[in-house]
N, C-alpha and C positions, 0 to 999 in steps of 0.2 A: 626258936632258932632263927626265920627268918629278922625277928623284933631286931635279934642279938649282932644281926649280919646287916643290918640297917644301921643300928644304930652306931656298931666301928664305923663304916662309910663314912658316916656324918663325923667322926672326931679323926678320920684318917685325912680327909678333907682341909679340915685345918690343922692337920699336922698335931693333932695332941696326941695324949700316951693312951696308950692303946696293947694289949694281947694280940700280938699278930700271928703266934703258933694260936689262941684259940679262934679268932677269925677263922682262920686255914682248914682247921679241922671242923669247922660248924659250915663252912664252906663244902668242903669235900663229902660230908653227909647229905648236904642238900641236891646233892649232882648225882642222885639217887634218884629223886622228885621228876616224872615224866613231863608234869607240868612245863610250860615254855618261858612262864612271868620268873617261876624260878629258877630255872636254866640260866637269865639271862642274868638276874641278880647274882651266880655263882659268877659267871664270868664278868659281872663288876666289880666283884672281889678279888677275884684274882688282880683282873686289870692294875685295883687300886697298892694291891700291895707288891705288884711286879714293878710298879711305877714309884716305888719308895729303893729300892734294888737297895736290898739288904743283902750285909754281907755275915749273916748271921746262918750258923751249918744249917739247923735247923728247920729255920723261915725257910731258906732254898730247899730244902726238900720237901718240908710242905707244899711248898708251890708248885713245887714241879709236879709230886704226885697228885694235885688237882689241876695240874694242866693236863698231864695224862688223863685224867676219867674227864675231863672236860671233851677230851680230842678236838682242842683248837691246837696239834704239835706246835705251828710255827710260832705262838707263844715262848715256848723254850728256843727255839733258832734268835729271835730277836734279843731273850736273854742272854743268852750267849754271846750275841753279835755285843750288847751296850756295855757287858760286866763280866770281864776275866776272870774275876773269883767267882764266880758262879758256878758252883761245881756239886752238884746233885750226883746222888748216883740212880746210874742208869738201869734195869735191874734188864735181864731177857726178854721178861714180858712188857715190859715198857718200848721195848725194838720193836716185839714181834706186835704188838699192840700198830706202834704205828706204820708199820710195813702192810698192814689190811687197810692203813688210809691211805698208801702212796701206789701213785699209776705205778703199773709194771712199763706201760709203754712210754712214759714223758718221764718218771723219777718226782712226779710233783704228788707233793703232799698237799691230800683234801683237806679242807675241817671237816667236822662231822655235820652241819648243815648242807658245806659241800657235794659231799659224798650223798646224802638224803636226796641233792635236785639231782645229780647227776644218774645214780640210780632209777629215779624217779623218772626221770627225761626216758630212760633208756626203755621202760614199760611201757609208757603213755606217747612216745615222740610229738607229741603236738602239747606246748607245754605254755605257759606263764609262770613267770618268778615277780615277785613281787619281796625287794630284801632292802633294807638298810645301805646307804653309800660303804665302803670297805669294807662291806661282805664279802667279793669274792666273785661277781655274778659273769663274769665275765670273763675271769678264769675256767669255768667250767666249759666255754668254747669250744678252744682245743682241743681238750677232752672229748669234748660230744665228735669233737671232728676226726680224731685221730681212733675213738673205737668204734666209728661206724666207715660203711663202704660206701660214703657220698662222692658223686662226681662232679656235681655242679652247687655248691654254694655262694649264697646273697648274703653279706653280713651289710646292713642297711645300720649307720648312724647318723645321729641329728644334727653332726656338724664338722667339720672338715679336719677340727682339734683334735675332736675321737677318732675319727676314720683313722687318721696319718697314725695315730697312738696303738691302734688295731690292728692295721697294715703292718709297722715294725715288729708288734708280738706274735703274727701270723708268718711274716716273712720268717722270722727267726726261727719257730719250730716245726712250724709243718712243710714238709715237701711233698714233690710228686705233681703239684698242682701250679697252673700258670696264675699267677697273684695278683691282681689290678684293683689299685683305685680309680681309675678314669675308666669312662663308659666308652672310652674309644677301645675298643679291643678288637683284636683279628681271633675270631670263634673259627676252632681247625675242631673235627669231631673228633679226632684223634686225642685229644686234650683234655684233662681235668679240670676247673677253673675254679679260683677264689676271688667273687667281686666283692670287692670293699667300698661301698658307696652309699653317698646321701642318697635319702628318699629319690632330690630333684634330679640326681643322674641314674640313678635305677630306674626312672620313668625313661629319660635317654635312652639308656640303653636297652630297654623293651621295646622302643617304639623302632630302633634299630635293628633288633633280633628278634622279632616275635615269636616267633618258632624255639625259640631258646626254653627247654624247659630246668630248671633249677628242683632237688632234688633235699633240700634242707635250708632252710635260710635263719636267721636273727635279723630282730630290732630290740634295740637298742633305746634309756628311755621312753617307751613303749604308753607312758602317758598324754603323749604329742600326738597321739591318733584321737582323742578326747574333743569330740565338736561342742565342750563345754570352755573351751580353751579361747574359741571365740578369735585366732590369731588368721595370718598369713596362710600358716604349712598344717594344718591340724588336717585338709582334706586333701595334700599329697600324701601325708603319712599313712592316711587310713584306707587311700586308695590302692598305695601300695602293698597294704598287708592285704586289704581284700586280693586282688590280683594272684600274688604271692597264694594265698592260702587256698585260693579255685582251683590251684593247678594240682593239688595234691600232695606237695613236699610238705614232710615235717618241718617244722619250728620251734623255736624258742625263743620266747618273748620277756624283756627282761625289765625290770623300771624300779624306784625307788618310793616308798612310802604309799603304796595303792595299797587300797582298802578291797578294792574287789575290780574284776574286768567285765563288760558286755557279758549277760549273759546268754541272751539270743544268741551274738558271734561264738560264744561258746559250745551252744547248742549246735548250730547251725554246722561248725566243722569239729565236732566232738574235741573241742581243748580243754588241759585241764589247769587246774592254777594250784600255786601252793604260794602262802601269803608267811613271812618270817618278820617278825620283830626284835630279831637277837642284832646288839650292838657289840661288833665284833670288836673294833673301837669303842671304848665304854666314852661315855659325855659327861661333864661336868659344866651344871647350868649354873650362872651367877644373873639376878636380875638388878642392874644396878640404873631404876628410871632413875633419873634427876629430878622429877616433880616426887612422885612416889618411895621411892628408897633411899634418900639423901642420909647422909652420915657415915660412916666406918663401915667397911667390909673387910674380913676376914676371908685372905682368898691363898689357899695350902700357906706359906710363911712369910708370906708380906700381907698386907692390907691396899684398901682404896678407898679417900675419903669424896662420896660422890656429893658435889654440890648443881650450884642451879645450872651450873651453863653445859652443856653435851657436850661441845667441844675439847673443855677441860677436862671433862671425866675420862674423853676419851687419852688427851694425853697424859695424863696421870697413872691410865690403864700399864698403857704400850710401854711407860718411863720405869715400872714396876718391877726393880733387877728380880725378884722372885719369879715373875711370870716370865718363865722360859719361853724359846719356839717363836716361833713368826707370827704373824699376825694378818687376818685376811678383812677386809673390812666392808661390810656390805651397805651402800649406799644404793638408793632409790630410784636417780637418775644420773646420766651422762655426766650432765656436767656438775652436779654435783658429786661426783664421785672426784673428777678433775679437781675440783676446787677446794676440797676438805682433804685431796694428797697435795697439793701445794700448802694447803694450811699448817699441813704437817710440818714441812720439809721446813719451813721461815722458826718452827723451835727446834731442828737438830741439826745439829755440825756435818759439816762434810764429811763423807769416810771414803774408805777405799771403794772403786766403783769398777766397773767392768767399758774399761775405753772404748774396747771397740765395738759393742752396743750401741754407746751416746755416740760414739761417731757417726755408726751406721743410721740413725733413726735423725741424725741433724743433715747428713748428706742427702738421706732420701727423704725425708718428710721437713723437715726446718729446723734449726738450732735453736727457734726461738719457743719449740715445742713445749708446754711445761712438764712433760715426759723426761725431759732430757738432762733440768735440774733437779727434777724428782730422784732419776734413778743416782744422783751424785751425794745424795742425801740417804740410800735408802727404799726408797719411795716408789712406789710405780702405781699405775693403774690399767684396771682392762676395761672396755666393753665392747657389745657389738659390733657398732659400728667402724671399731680397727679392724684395719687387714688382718687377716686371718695368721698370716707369718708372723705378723707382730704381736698378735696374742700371743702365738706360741713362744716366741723368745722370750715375750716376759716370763708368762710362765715359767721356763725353763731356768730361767735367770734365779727367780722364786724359789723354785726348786733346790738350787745350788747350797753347798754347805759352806762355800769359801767365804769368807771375812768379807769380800768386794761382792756379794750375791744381797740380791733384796730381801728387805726385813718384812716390810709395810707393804700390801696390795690392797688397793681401794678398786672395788668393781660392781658393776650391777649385776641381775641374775647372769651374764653371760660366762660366769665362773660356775656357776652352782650345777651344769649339765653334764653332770658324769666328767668333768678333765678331775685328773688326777694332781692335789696339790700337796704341798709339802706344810701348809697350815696347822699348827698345834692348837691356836686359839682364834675362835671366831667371833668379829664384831658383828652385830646386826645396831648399826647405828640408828636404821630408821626402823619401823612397823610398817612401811606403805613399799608397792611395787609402783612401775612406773608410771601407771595412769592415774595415782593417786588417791586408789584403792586399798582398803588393809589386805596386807602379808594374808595369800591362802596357807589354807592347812599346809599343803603342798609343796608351797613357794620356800616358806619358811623351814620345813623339814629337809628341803633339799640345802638351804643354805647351812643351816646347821648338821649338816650330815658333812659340811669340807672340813670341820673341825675334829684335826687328826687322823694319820693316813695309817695304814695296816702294815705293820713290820719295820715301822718308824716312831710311834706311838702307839702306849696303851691305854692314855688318855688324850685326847680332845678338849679342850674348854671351852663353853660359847658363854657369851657377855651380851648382854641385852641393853641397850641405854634405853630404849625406848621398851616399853615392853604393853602388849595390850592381852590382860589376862580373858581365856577363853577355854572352852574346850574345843580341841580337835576334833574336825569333822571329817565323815566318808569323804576317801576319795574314789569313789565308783566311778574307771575308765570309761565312757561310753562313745560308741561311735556315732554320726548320725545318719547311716544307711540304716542303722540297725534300732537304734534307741531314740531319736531324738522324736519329739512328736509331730513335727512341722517339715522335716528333711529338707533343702534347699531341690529346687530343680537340678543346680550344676551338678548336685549330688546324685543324683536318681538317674538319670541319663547314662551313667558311667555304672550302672548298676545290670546283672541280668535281669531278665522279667521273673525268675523265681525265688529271687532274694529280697525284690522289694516287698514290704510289709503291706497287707493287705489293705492297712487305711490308706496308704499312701498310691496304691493304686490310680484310683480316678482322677489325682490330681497329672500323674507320668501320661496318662490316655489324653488326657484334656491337651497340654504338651503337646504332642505328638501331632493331636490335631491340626493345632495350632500353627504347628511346624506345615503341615500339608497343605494347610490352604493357604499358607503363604508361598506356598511351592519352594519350599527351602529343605532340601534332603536332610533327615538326622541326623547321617554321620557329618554331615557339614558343623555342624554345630557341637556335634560329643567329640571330636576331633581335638578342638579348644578346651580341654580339660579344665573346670574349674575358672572358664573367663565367662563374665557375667553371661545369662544368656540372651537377657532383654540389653542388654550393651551389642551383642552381636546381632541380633535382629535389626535393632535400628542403624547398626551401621550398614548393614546390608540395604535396608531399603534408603537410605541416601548414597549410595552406589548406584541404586539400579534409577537412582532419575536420570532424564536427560543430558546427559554428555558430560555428567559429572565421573566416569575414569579419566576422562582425559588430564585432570590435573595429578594425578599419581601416577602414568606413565612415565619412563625414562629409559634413555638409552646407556648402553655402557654397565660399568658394576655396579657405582652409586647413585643415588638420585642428587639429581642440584639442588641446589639451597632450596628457592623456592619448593620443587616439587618437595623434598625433604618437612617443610615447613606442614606441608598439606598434610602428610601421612601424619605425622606426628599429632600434630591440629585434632584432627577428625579421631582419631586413637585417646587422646587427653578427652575428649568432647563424647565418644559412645561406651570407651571400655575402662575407664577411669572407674576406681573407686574411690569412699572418701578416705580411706587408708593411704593409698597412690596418692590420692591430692598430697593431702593432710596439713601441716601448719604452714607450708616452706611455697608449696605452691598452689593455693592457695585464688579463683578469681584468675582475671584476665591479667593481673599483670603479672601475679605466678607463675601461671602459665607461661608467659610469654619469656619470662626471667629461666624457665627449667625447658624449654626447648632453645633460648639460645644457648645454651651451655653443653645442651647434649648436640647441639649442630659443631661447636668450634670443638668438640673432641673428637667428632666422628672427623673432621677434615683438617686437625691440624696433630691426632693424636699426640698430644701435651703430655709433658712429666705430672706426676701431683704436683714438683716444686709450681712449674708452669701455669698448672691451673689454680693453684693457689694465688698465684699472681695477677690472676685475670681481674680485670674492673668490676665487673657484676659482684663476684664473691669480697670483692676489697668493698665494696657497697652493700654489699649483703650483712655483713658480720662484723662486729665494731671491732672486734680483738681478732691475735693470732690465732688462739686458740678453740675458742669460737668457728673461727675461720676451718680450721683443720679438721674440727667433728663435721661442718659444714659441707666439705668437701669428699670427707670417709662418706657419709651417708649417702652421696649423690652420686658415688663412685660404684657404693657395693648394692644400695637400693635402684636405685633407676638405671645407670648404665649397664653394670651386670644380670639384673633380674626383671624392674618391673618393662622399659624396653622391649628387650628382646623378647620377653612373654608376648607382650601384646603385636608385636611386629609380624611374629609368627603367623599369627591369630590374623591379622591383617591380610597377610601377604595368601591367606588360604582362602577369604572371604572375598577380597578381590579379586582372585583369579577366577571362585564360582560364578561371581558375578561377567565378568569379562569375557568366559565360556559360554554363559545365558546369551550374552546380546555381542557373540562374534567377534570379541575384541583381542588384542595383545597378552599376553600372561606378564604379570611381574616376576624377577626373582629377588629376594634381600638378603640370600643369603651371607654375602658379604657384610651388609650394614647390619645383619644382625652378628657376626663374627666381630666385627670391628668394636661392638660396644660388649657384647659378654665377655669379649677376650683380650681387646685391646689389640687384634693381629686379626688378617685372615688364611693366617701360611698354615696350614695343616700340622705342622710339626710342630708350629710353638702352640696354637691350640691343643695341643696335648700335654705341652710341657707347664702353658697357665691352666689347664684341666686337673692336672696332679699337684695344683696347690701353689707351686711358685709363683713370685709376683713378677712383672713385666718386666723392672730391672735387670734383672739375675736371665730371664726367658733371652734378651736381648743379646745380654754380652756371652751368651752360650750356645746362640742362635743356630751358627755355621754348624756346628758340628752333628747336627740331629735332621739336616735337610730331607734326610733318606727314610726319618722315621715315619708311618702310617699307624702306629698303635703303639702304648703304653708301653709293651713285651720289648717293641725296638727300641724306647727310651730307653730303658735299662739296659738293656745289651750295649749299647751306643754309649750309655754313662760310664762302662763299664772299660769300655776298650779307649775312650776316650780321657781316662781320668786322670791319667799325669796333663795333658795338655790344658785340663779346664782348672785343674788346679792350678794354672799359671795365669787364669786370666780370673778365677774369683779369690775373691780373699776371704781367710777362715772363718768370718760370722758368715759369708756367703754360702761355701761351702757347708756348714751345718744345715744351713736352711735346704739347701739341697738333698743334702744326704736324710732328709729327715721327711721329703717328699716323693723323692725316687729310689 
């Protein structure tokens, strides 16, 4: 039976003749089978023949009664939604059937994996999901939140696209509870509270409320706590969940294609995991290398003849009126992602585009962006280092079904992290991630997982031009408080003494020592979460030589040039890593090029047009475009984040110091507000805290003077919103309304 259910696939695939009532019915017998490999093969069947949307009586009622015993319901809602003559009939027990999968309290219908975690959560509260992208996993949220009697919930996501995307689904059906994404909040006991936030503002907001106990939380992504990850944030992630999980609240921890989590962590706060390989969106792989598979492909009712050149294949792909659906295109770096949607756009005609976008994105960033003829074509592209607004509108744009909405997205992995796209068919152009390493198991599951979204499609396609055959390996999450053999000090410090692992002992004692006879208190040092800690010793002891404060003293809120120079200096020189360096700055005259750039924006606070325009960066970067990544990166990497990390860190060591040998205290708090935010007014730091960028924070300034937290932005948006609607204009106002 399975052979028989294989082998239709394979001729439904390229569209040959085919029994589709006996598919249905060798189908609907297999969905008997406990088994999970065959579970999932019934629902490729379906997938495949719900996605031919026959209008034969029939076929549709086979289908339907195996979408019933399947209990994926919203199977049939989708049919219905794409095929008017779709008309099954509905029998009682087919109601009452799926009125045992829908909440009594939201009206929302589970699937039947659904309903497995959710149940499952409800026994165990301290949980792990490990599912497939369009599973679902995140829908069960709500749920967990609206049948349990939590008061304080943490929904912690890896990035500002998800937050905002969590925040609108949260806002929209749970009440009862004060709702923020900014760690700026006013905590009344009186109050329920839903925080929506990255890992780095839940540290925020902890070190602001410590007393704040939280009584159920979620992460999101949940692979990013992984010290195999080797990146930036893998040890704010994991600190946060440590933290989080000492205190006692339930969890649910959710992520895509893990193989297995920590099993110490597991042990250690009794959690339990349930691991799903069902593709709720079924995939359909095409490998088409160009060294490797050159010639004709038969792909459902057109073909693609792949030759040597990648680029060709790729437009031959995309040009392919059979291959319906959008197109997501995964490239390996920035600017190669840039460069292969411009390649695109010089073979398609103009179409109808969305004006006030390219308006928007040549008024604030440049007309001469290659963004800007891309989206007139079609075209667009994401990565990291765009503002975070400007992801989202593409995306959104992406999203859209109008004629004038994007077809083509060329992006690095900054697509691939749980955003929700409207993608039917996925390119993986290259095999390598950005450091020029091959595609992990991981990497690649998640990019192939944006191919096809849930209640939009019931297939997905991914296209491979490059392809490097392997098997799949474990992806076992591991922490390194918990797993790793070697655990960094920054790590272990931020640890209690009865969760560090017992080899790792004498190395935390040794530390300690260490720390004492240089008469440097602990907390002085654990304080700086995760800044090196041999970077903070040795800045310390060249503080404490002779009459060396004196060059980092200042009067007033900022420090002057010079003194500025120093701080920065001696910060590049002790707490630098080579990450922070890294290609750009690079040596004494990197350095010297990435501290004057961060001096003329702390004191001239520039537009990006502005800083675009400056001399260093017109010398730095031969093109415009070039220029613009150049300037994204130095914007959201150093001025936003690595800065003000280390300023912090600075301005805590120097005053120990300072207190030792009798001297002046510094404060930066302004100089670090000026560069994380671009303001030091309280109210717009709240306003760029929730996502908006400087632009929009600026011309809406006035009206939010009075705000001290999140709670008063919105109230303040709210009584204010005829007046602010007269000063933004409609791409503004989305972007607004889509943060606050």
């Amino acid at each position: 039976m399975k052979t028989r259910i294989n082998d239709a696939l394979a001729k439904i695939k390229t569209l040959n003749q085919l029994s589709l009532e006996m598919l249905l019915i060798d189908t609907y017998k297999l969905l008997d089978s406990k088994d999970n490999s065959d579970y999932n093969l019934s629902l490729s069947s379906i997938c495949h023949v719900a996605n031919i949307n026959s209008d034969d009586a029939m076929v549709q009622q086979l289908l339907h009664d195996c979408v019933v015993k399947s209990r994926i319901f919203l199977y049939d809602g989708l049919l219905f939604k794409i095929n008017p003559q779709y008309q099954p009939n509905i029998s009682v027990q087919d109601s009452f059937l799926q009125s045992l999968y829908t909440s009594k309290t939201t009206n929302t219908t589970l699937t039947k994996p659904q309903k497995e975690i959710f149940d499952f959560f409800q026994k165990k509260k301290r949980v792990v999901v490990s599912a497939p992208t369009s599973f679902g996993k995140t829908r069960i949220i709500r749920e967990i939140i609206l049948h349990n009697n939590y008061r304080n919930i943490g929904l912690i996501m890896p990035t500002v696209s998800l937050l905002s995307e969590q925040y609108q689904e949260i806002k929209k059906y749970i009440l009862g509870y004060v709702i923020s994404k900014s760690s700026r909040v006013k905590i009344d006991n009186e109050n329920k509270y839903i925080l929506i936030l990255t890992p780095e503002r839940m540290n925020s907001f902890l070190e602001d409320n410590p007393d704040f106990q939280f009584d159920f939380f979620v992460m999101d992504e949940i692979y990013k706590v992984d010290y195999k990850l080797n990146d930036d944030r893998f040890r704010i992630f994991s600190d946060i969940l440590y933290r989080l999980a000492k205190s006692g609240s339930d969890f649910y921890l959710i992520g895509p294609y893990i193989s297995g989590f920590s099993s110490n962590f597991r042990e250690r706060f009794d959690v339990s995991i349930k691991i799903y390989d069902i593709e709720i969106v079924q995939k359909d792989y095409y490998i088409l290398d160009n060294i490797l598979n050159r010639g004709c492909h038969l792909i459902e009712s057109g073909s693609v003849q792949i030759v040597k050149d990648k680029f060709e294949n790729l437009f031959r792909l995309v040009s392919e009126e059979s291959i319906n659906g959008k197109f997501l295109v995964y490239r390996y770096q920035k600017k190669y992602v840039e460069e292969t949607a411009k390649k695109l756009t010089g073979r398609l005609p103009i179409k109808s585009y969305n004006d006030e976008l390219v308006a928007y994105l040549s008024e604030n960033v440049s007309s001469d962006w290659d963004l800007v003829s891309c989206i007139k074509k079609g075209v667009a592209f994401h990565h990291g280092a765009m503002p975070r607004h400007i992801q989202d509108l593409i995306v959104d744009e992406f999203n859209e079904t109008e004629k004038s909405s994007i077809d083509f997205l060329f992006c690095t992995t900054s697509l691939t992290e749980g955003i929700n796209s409207a993608a039917k068919n996925v390119v993986l152009y290259d095999k390598k991630i950005g450091n020029g390493e091959l595609l992990k198991t991981l990497d690649r599951k998640n990019i192939e997982g944006r191919a096809g979204r849930f209640m939009q499609h019931f297939i997905g396609r991914v296209f491979y031009l490059e392809f490097e055959d392997g098997n799949d390996l474990e992806t076992i999450v591991e922490l390194e408080s918990f797993d790793a053999p070697l655990p960094s000090v920054e790590t272990l410090i931020q640890l209690e003494i009865e969760d560090i692992q017992q080899y790792s002992k004498s190395r935390y004692e040794e530390h300690n020592s260490y720390l004492d006879n240089l008469l440097i208190p602990h907390e002085i040092i654990r304080g700086n979460k995760f800044v090196s800690v041999e970077g903070q010793i040795k800045l310390i002891n060249v503080l404490r030589c002779s009459g060396a404060l004196d060059k980092y003293l200042f009067l007033g809120t900022l420090p002057n040039s010079d003194c500025l120079s120093e701080m920065l200096s001696i910060i590049y020189d002790c707490l630098f890593t080579d990450n922070d360096v890294g290609r750009n700055y690079d040596g004494d005259v990197g350095k010297s090029i990435l501290i004057g750039l961060t001096k003329y924006y702390i004191y001239y606070s520039p537009s990006f047009k502005l800083l675009l325009q400056n001399d260093t960066i017109q010398k730095a970067r031969s093109t415009d475009n070039s220029r613009i990544r150049y300037v994204f990166n130095l914007m959201a990497k150093y001025f936003e984040f690595v800065w003000p990390k280390y300023l912090k860190a600075f301005e805590g060591l120097y005053n120990f110091v300072a207190t030792e040998q009798g001297c002046s205290k510094i404060n930066l708090a302004i100089l670090i507000a000026k560069l994380e935010y671009g303001t030091s007014e309280n109210h717009e730091i709240i306003l760029r805290d929730s996502g908006l960028p400087t632009e929009i924070v600026k011309k809406i300034s006035k009206y939010f003077v009075k705000c001290n937290s999140f709670e008063d932005v919105q109230k303040t948006n709210i009584f204010f919103a005829d007046k602010i609607k007269m000063v933004l204009p409609p791409i503004e106002l989305k972007i607004l309304n889509r943060y606050i």
